[in-house]
C-alpha positions in Angstrom: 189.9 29.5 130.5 189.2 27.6 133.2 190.4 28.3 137.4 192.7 25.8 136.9 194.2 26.5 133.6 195.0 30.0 134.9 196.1 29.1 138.0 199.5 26.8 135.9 199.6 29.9 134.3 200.5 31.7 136.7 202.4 29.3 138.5 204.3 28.8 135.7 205.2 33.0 135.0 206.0 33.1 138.7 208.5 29.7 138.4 210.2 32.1 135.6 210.5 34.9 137.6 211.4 33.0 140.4 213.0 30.0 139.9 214.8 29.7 143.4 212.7 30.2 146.5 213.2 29.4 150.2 211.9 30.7 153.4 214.3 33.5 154.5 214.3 32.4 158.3 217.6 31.5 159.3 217.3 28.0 161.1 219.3 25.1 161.6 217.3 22.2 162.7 213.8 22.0 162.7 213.5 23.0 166.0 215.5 25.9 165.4 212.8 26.6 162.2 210.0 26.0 164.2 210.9 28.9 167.3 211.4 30.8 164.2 208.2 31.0 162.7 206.6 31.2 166.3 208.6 34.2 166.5 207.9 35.9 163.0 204.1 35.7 163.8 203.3 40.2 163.3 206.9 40.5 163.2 209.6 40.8 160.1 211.6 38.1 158.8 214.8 39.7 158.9 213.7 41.1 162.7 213.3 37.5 163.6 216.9 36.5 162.4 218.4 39.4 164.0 216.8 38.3 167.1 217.4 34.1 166.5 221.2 34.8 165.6 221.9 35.9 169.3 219.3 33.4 170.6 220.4 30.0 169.0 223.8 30.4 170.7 222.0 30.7 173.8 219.3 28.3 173.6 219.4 25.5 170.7 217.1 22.4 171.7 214.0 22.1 172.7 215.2 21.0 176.3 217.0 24.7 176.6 213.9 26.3 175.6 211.8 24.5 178.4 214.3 24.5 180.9 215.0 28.7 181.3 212.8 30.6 183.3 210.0 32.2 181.2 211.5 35.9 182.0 214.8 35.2 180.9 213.1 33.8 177.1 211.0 36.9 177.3 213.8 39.3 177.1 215.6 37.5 174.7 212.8 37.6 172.3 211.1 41.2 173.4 211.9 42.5 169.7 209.7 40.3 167.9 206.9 41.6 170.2 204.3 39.7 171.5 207.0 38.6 173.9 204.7 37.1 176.4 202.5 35.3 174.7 205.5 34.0 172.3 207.4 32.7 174.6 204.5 30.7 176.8 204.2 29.2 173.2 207.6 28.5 172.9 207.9 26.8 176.1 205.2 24.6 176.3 205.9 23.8 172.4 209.3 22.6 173.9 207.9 20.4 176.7 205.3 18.5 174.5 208.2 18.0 172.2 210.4 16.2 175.0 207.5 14.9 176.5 205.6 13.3 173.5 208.5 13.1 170.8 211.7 12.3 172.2 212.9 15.9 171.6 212.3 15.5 168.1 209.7 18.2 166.1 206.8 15.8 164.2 207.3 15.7 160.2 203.6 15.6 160.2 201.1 18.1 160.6 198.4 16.3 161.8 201.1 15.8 165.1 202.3 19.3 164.5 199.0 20.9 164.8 198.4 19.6 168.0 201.7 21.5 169.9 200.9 24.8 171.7 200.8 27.5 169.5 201.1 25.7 166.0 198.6 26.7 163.1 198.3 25.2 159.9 200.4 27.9 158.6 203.3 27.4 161.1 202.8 23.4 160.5 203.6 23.8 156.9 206.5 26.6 156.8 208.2 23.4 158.8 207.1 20.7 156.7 208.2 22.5 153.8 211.5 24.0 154.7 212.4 21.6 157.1 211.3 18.0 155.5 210.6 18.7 152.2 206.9 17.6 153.1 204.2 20.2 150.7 202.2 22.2 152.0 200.7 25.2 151.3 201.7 28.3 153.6 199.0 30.5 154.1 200.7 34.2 155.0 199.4 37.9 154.8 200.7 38.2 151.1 199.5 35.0 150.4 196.0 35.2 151.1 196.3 38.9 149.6 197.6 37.9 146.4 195.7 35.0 146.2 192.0 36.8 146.4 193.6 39.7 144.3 194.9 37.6 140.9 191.4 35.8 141.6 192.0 32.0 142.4 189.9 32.2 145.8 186.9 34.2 147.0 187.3 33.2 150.4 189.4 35.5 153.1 190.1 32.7 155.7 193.2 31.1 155.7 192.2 27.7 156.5 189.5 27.9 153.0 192.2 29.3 151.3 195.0 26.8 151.8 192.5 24.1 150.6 191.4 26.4 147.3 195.0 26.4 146.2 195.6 22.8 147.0 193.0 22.0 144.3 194.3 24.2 142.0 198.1 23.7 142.3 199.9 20.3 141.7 201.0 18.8 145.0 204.9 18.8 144.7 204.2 22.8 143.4 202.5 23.6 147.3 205.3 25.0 149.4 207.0 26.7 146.6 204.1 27.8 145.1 203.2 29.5 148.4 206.9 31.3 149.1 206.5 32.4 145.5 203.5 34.3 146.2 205.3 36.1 149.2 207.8 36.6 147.1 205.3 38.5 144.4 203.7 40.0 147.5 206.5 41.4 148.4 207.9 42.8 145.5 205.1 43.8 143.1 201.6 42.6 144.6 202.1 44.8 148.0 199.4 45.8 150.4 198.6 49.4 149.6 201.0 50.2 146.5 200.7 47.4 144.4 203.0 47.8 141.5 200.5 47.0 138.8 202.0 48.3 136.0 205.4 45.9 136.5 203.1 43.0 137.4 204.3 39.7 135.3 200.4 38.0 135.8 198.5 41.7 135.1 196.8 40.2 132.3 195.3 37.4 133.9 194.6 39.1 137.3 191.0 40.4 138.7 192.4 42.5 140.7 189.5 45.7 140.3 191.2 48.3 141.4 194.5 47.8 139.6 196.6 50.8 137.8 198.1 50.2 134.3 
């Protein structure tokens, strides 16, 4: 079997068991998405929309965001940690929107890339969720279930992305990559994988696996 022919596979087994994925940051616009993920960066989803749902009624565009002093965005995003540096991000993300966009957030990631404080990663959680644009998302359960069931060898997340681009059909990327979050979450976890109720087990090369 070739890398390819296990890699529909397994797309296909985790279609099955997932067959409706989205991200699970709560966002309105694609501003709104993009503050988001900023904010989820070493921080839970469901942290994040505890801390957005108080926030977006506060601050919605991105000439709110640049426009309040830096303290003020601090405080309202102190839960998500990495305050500081989140918000400087968040605020000079804003101003190069109004500044080079017209307000509006690129749908491209080559223009996406290039705002403060915007990886690839970020750039395609957007894309994806936002304009329907694929890409793949390169997470922490990603990139761990991705080396695990074997269809990369490499550990960065830039080498990564581009290994499951090759391997995945285009219009497959961003649900692809949620559905591997999804799997990471649920059964391919960090330190207790559940091997035994794992849906791909057989075609994993995962060495340290239980049955």
């Amino acid at each position: 079997m070739t890398l390819k022919e296990k890699s529909n596979k397994i797309n296909k087994i985790l279609k099955n068991r997932y067959p409706s994925v989205k991200t699970r940051l709560v966002f309105k616009t694609p501003f709104q998405l993009l503050v988001a993920t900023i904010l989820s960066a070493q921080c839970t989803d469901k942290q994040v929309n505890s801390v957005t749902e108080k926030l977006f009624k506060k601050l919605n565009t991105p000439e709110d965001f640049a426009s309040i002093d830096r303290e003020s965005l601090e405080e309202l995003i102190r839960p998500t940690g990495y305050f500081r540096n989140k918000a400087k991000s968040i605020q000079n993300c804003a101003t190069t929107i109004i500044d080079h966009h017209g307000g509006e957030v690129p749908d491209n990631l080559k223009e996406l890339v290039k705002l403060p404080g915007v990886g690839r990663k970020t750039a395609n959680v957007v894309l994806g969720a936002a304009f329907g644009v694929p890409g793949i998302t390169v997470d922490t359960h990603v990139s761990r279930v991705s080396q695990r069931i074997g269809l990369t060898r490499n550990k960065n997340a830039v080498k990564i992305e581009f290994d499951l681009m090759d391997l995945v059909p285009k219009e497959d990327w961003s649900d692809f990559s949620l559905r591997l979050i999804y799997f990471g979450r649920e059964i391919c976890q960090a330190r207790f994988p559940r091997c035994a109720d794992c849906p791909v087990y057989d075609l994993c090369d995962y060495p340290d696996k239980t049955a």
